[in-house]
N, C-alpha and C positions, 0 to 999 in steps of 0.2 A: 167253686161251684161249676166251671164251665168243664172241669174234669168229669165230674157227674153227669153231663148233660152229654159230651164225648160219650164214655164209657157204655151209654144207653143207644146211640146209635152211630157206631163208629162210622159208618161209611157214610152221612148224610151229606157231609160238607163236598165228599167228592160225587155223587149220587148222579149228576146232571154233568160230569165230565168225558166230554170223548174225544179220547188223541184218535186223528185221524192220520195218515201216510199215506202221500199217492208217490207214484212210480208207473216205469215203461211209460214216460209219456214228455212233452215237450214242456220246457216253463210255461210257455202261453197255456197250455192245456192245463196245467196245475195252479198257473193263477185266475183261471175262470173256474173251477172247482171253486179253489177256495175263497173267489167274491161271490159267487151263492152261498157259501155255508157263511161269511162274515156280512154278509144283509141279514141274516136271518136269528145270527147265536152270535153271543160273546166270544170272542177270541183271544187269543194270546200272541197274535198274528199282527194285530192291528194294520194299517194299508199294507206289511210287507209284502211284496210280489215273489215268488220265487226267479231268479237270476241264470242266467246262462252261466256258467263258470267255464275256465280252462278245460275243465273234464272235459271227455268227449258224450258224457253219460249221467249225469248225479242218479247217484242208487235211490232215493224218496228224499220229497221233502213233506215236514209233516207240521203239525199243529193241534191247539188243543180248544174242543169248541164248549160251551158250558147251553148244554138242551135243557132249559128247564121252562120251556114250552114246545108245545107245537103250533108252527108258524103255517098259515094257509098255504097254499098250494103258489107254487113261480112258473112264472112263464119258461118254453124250452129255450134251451141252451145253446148253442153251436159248437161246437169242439170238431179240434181239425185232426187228433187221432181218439183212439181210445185211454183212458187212464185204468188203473188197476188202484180200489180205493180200499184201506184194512180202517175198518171201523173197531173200536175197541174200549169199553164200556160198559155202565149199567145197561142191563136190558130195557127198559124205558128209553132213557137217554140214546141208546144206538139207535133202536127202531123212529125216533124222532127224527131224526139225524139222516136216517134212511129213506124216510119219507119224504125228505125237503128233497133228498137227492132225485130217486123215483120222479118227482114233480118234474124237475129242473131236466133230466136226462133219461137217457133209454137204458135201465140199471138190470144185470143179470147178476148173480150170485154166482162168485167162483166157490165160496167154502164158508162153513161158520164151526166155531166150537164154542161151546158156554163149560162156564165152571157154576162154582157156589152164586157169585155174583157179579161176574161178569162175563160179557159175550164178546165173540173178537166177529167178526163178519169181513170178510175180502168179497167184492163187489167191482165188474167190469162195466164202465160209466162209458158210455158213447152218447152225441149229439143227436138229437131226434133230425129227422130227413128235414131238410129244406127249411129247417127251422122254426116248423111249426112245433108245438107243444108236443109231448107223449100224448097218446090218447084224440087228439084233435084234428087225424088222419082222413 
């Protein structure tokens, strides 16, 4: 039976999934990303922090968050450069996803492309000033 229940919507189970990747930015930058997105969404991340490594560089480190709400609005952020963040998912799920971020940081859009049923979204995340909220200027 759970064949049957599949076959009728195959995409539900992953519906509310979005791997996220940041990059161009320092681990502290990337692990305050991602303790706003793991207060707010299920993670697969659990407390890991991203790490400085040997590299002089790590290319992204990523994770996978499950939106299957939207969470009220976070306080701002402080970030000490900017991050470059590829959101990539159902269209629900991203735009959730994007919202928290938006709350949390001063978010521009580098680029989006959607297909049948998913959207990828790359999004440049800066600190609001002085670390008041977005908006509360």
């Amino acid at each position: 039976m759970p064949e049957a229940g599949e076959s009728r919507t195959p995409h539900a189970p992953t519906a509310d999934l979005v791997q996220v990747a940041l990059g161009e930015c320092s681990p502290a930058d990337a692990d305050t990303v991602f303790d706003v997105l793991r207060t707010h969404f299920a993670s697969d991340r659990g407390s890991d922090a991203p790490r400085q490594t040997g590299e002089e560089c790590p290319a992204v480190w990523t994770g996978e968050f499950r939106a299957a709400h939207s969470p009220d609005s976070v306080p701002g952020v402080l970030l000490a450069g900017s991050v470059t963040a590829d959101l990539q998912g159902g269209p629900v799920a991203v735009a959730r996803l994007r919202r928290t971020l938006e709350s949390a940081f001063v978010v521009s859009t580098v680029g989006s492309v959607s297909g049948d049923q998913e959207i990828e979204v790359q999004l440049r995340l800066t600190g609001p000033e002085h670390g008041a909220p977005p908006g509360d200027g």
